[in-house]
Structures are given as C-alpha cells and as structure tokens.
Backbone as CSV, one residue per row, in Angstrom:
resi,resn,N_x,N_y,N_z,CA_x,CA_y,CA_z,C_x,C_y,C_z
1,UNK,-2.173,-26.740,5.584,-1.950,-25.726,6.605,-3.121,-24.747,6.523
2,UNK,-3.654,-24.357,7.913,-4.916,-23.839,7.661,-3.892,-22.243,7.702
3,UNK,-5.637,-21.467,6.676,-5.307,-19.698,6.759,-4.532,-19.117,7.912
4,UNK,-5.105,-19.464,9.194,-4.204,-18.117,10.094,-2.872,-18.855,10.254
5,UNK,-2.609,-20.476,10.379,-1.179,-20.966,10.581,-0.286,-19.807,9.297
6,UNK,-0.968,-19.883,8.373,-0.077,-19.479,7.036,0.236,-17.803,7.655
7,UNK,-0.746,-17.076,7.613,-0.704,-15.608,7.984,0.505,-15.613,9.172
8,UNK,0.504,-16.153,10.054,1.585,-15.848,11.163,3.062,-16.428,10.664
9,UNK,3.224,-17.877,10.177,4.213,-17.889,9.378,4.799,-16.759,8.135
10,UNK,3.737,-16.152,7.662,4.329,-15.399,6.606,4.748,-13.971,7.488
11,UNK,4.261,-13.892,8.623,4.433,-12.569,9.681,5.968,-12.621,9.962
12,UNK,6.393,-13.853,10.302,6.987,-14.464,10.925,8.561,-14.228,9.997
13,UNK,7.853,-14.998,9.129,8.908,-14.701,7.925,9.318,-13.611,7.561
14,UNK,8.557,-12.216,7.861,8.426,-10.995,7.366,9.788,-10.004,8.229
15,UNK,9.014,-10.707,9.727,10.022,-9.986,10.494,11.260,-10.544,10.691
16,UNK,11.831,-11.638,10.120,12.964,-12.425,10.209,13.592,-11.694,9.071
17,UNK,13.030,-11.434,7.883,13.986,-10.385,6.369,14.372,-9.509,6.910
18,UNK,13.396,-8.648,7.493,13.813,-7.141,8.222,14.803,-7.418,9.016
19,UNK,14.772,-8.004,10.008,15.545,-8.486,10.936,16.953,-8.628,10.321
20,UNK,17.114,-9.352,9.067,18.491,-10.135,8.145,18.803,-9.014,7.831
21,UNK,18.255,-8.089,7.105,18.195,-7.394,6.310,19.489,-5.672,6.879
22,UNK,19.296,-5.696,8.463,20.268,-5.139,9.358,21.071,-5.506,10.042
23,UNK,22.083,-4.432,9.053,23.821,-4.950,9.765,23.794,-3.978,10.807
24,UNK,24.224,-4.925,12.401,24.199,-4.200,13.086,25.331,-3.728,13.296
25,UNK,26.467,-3.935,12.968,27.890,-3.155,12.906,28.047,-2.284,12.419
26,UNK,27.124,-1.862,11.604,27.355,-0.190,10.640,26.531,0.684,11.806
27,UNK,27.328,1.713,11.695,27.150,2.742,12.936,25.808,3.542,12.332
28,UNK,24.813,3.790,12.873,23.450,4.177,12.084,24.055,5.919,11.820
29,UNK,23.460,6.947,11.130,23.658,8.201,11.108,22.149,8.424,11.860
30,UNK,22.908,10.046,12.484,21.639,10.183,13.246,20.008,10.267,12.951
31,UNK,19.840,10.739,11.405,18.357,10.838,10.896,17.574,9.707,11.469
32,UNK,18.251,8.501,11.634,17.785,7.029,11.462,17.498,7.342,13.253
33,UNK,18.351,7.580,14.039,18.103,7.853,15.661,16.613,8.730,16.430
34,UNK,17.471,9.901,14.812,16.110,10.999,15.308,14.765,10.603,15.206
35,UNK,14.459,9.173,14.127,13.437,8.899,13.803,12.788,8.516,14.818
36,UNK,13.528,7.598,15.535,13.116,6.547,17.062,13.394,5.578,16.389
37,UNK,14.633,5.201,15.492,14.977,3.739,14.873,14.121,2.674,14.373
38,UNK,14.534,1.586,13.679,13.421,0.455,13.351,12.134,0.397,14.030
39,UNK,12.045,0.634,15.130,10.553,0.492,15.499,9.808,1.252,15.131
40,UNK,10.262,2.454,15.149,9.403,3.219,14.932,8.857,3.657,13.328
41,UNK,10.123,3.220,12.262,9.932,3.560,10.890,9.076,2.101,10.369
42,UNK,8.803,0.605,11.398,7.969,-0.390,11.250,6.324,0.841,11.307
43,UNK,6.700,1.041,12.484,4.886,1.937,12.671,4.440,2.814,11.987
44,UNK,5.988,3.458,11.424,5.244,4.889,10.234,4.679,3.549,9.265
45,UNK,5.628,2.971,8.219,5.400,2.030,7.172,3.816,1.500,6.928
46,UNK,3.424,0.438,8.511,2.179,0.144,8.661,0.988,1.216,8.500
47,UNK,1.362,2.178,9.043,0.370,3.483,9.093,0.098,4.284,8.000
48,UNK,1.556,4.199,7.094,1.492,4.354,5.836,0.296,4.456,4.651
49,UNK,1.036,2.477,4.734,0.616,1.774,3.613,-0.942,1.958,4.123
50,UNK,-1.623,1.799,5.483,-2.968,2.186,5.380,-3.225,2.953,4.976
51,UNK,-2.891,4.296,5.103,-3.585,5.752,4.301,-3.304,5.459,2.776
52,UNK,-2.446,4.332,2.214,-2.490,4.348,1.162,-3.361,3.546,0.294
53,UNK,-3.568,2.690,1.546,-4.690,1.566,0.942,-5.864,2.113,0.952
54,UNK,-6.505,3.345,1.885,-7.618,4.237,2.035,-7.842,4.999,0.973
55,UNK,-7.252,5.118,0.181,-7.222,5.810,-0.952,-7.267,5.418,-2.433
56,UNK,-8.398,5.334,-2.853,-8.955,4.430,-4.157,-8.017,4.898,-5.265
57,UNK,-7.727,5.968,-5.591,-6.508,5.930,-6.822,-5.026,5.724,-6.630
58,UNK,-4.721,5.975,-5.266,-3.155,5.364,-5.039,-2.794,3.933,-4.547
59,UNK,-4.635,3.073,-3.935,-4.402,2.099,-4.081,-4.506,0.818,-5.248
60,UNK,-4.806,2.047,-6.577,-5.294,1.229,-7.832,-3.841,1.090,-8.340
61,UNK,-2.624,1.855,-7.988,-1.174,1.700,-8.451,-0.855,0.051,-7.893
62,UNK,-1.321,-0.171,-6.785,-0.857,-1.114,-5.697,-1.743,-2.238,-5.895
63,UNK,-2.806,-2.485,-6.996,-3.699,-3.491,-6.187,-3.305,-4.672,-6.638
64,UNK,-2.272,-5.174,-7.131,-1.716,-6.463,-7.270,-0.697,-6.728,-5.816
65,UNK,-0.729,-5.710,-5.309,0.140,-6.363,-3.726,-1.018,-5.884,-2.693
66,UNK,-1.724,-5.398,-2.884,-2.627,-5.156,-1.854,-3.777,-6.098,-1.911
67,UNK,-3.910,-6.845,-2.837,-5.127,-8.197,-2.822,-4.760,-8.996,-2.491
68,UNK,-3.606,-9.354,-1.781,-2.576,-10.202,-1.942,-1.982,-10.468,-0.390
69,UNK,-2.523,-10.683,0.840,-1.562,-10.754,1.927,0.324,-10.959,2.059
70,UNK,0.178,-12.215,1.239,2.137,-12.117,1.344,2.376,-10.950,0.505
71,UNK,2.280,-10.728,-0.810,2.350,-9.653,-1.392,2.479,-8.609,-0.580
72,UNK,1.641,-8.095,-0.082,1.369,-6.708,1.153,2.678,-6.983,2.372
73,UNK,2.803,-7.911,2.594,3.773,-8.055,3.668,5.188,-8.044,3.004
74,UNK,5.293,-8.586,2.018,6.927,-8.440,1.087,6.931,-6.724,1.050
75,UNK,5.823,-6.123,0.485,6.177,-4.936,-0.051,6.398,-3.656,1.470
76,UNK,5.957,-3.849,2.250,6.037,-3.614,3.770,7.355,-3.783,4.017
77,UNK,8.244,-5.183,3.663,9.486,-5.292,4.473,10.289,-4.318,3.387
78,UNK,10.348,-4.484,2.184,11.112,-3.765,1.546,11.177,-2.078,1.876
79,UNK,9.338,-1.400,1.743,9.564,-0.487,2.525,9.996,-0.282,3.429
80,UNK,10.123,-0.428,4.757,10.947,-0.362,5.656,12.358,-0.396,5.746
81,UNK,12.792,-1.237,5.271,14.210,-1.694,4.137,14.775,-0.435,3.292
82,UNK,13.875,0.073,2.714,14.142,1.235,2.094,14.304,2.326,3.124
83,UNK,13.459,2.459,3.701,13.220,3.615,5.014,14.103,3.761,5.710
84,UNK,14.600,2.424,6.379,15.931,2.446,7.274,17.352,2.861,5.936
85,UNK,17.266,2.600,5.784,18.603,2.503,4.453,18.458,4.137,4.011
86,UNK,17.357,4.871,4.049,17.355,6.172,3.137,17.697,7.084,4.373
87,UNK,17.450,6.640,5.498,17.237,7.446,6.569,18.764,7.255,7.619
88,UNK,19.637,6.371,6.901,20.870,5.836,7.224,21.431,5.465,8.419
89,UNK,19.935,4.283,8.513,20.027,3.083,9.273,20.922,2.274,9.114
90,UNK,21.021,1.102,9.460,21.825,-0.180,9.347,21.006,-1.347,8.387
91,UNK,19.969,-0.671,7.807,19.587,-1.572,7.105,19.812,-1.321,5.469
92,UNK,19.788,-2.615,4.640,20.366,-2.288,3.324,19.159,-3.304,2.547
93,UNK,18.905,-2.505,1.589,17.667,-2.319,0.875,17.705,-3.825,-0.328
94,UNK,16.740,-4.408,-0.335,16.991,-5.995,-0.835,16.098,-5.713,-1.831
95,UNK,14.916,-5.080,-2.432,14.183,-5.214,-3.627,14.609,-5.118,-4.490
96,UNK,13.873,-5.217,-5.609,13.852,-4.589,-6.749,14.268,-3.334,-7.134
97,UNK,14.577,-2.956,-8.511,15.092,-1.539,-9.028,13.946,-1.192,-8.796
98,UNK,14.228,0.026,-7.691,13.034,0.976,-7.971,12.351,1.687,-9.056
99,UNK,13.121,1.940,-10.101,12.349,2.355,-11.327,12.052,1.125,-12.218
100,UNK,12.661,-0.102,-12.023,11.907,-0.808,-12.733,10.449,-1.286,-12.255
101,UNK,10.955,-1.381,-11.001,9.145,-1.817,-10.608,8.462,-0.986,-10.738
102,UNK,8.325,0.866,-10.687,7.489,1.817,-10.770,7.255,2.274,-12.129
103,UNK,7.853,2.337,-12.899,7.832,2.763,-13.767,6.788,2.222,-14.917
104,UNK,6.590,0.906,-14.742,5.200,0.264,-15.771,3.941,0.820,-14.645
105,UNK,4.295,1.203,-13.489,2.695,1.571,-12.739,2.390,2.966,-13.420
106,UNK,3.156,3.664,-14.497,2.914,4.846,-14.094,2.124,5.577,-13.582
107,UNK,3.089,6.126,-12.330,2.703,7.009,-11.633,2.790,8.417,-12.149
108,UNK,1.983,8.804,-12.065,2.038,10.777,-11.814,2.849,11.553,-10.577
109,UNK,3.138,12.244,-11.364,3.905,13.588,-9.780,2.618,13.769,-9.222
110,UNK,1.521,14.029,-9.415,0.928,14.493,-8.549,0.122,13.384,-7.401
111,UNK,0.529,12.396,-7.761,0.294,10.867,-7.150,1.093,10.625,-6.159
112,UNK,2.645,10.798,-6.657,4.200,10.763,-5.977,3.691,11.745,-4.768
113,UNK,3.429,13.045,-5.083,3.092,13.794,-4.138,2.153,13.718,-2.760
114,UNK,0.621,12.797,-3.242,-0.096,12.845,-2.703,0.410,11.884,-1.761
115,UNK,1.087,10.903,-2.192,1.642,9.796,-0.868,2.867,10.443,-0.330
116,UNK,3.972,11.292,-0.795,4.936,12.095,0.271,3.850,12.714,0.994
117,UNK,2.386,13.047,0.982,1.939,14.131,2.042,1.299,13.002,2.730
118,UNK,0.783,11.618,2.797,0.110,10.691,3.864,1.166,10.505,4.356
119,UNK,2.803,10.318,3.963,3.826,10.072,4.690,4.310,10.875,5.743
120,UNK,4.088,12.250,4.935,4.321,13.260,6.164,3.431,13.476,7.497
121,UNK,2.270,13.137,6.992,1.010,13.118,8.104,1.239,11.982,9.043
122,UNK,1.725,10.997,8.292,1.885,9.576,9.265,3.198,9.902,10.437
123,UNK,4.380,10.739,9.794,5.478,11.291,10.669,5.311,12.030,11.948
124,UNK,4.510,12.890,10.989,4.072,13.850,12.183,3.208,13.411,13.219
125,UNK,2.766,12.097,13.189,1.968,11.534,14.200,3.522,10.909,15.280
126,UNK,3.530,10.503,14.765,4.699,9.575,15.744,6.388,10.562,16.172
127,UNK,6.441,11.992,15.153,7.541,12.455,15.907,7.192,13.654,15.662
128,UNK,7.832,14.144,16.714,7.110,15.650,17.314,7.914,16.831,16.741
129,UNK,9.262,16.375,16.178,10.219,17.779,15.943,10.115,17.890,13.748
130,UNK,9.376,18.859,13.825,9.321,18.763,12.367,10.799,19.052,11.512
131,UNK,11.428,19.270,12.217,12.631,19.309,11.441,13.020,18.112,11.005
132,UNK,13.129,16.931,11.694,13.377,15.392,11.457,12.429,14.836,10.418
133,UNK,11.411,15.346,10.707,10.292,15.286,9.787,10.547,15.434,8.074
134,UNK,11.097,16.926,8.168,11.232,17.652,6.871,12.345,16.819,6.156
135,UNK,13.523,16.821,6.618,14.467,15.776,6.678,14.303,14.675,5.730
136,UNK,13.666,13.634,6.447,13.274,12.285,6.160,12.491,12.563,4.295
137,UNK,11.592,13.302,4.219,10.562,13.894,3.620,11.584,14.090,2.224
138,UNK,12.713,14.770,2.502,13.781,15.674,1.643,14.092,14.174,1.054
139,UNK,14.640,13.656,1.607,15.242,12.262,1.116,14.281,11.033,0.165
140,UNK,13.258,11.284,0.842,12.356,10.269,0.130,11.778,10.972,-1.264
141,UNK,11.566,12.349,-1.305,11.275,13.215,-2.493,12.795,12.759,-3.705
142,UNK,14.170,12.309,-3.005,15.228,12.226,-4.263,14.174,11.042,-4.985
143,UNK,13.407,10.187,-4.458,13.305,9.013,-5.219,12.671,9.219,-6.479
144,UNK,12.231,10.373,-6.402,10.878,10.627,-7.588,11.314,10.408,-8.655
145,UNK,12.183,10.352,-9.383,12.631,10.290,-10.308,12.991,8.731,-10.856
146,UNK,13.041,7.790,-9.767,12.871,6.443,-10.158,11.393,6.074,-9.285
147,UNK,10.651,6.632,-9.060,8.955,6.350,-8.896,8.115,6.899,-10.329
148,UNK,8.340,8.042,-10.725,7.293,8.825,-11.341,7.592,8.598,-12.782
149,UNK,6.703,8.492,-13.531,6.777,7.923,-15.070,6.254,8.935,-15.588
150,UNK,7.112,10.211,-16.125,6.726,11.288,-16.913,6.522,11.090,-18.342
C-alpha cells in the first residue's frame, strides 16, 4: 500500500474513533454547545497541536508522537475525546491514564502553563465570548495535576 493510500486510511480511521467514541443519546451540557460542538473543538485541537508542534521545548515532550503520523493522529483523537468529554459533550474519553502517560514526560508547571496559554489563543480565535473561553480553560487547568510531574 503506497504512503498517501495509508495516510487517508489512517485519516479515515481517525475520524471513525471520534465518531465511535460519541454517545449521541447523552444530552451534551451547554459548555460543549457554547463551544460550537465537535466541529469546532476538531479545529481548536488541530490548531492546537500546531502551536504546539511550533514550539521546540513543548514539542520535545511530544516528539515520539509527533515523528510519527499515526501517532500524531491517535493523540489528536484522544485529545478531542478528552475535549468533548471535559467540556461535557457526548463524547467519552478512550486513552490512557492521564498521569500515567504524562508523568514519565515530566512536565513542568510552567510548560503545563505555556500550552493552557496556545490553547487559550487557539479559543479565542474561533469563539468570540471570553467567558466560554475562561470556562473551558478552568476545566482543562483541573488536569494539571495528572499532567505535571512536580
């Protein structure tokens, strides 16, 4: 199977998890609405993980999934996965323990930090009411404590 057959199959595959991954019978809470729903927490994610890949010390945490196309695309669906699920979507979160996988990267708070602020920058591109913003932001800051290796 040549390179790009593989790349679109693994695309393919990517958006079919996400896809599995939401029960659409659970009634979403509004954070997940205010966001502009799955589509739109797909476009923060992508926009994301770029500012994160732009960035030579937060992408040195990452560079075993970022050298890596399927790698990069698994860790994409899970984010999102996470995103919808924290933001109390209909989606329910399929990875790994978050502190087990973070915790051998150790990370720094001030690392944790520097990617809550590309996250916030990436928000504030795509939604206009910073309150939803702050919100989302509040929730993803509980994680620190299974990200950051003090």
């Amino acid at each position: 199977m040549n390179f790009k057959i593989k790349i679109i199959v693994a695309i393919l595959s990517g958006v079919m998890i996400v896809s599995s991954s939401c029960n659409t019978n659970q009634a979403p809470d509004n954070l997940f609405q205010e966001l502009g729903g799955l589509d739109t927490l797909e476009l923060v994610v992508d926009t994301w993980i770029d500012s994160l890949q732009s960035d030579v010390l937060i992408s040195s945490y990452f560079s075993n999934v970022f050298n890596d196309s399927i790698a990069t695309l698994n860790f994409r669906n899970h984010v999102v996965e996470q995103f919808c699920s924290l933001s109390g979507g209909p989606c329910v979160y399929k990875g790994r323990d978050m502190q087990l996988v973070h915790h051998p990267l150790h990370i720094q708070p001030e690392d944790f930090e520097k990617s809550v602020n590309y996250l916030r920058n990436v928000l504030n591109m795509y939604i206009a009411d910073e309150s939803i913003v702050l919100n989302f932001i509040v929730r993803v800051q509980l994680l620190e404590p299974a990200i950051v290796n003090l």
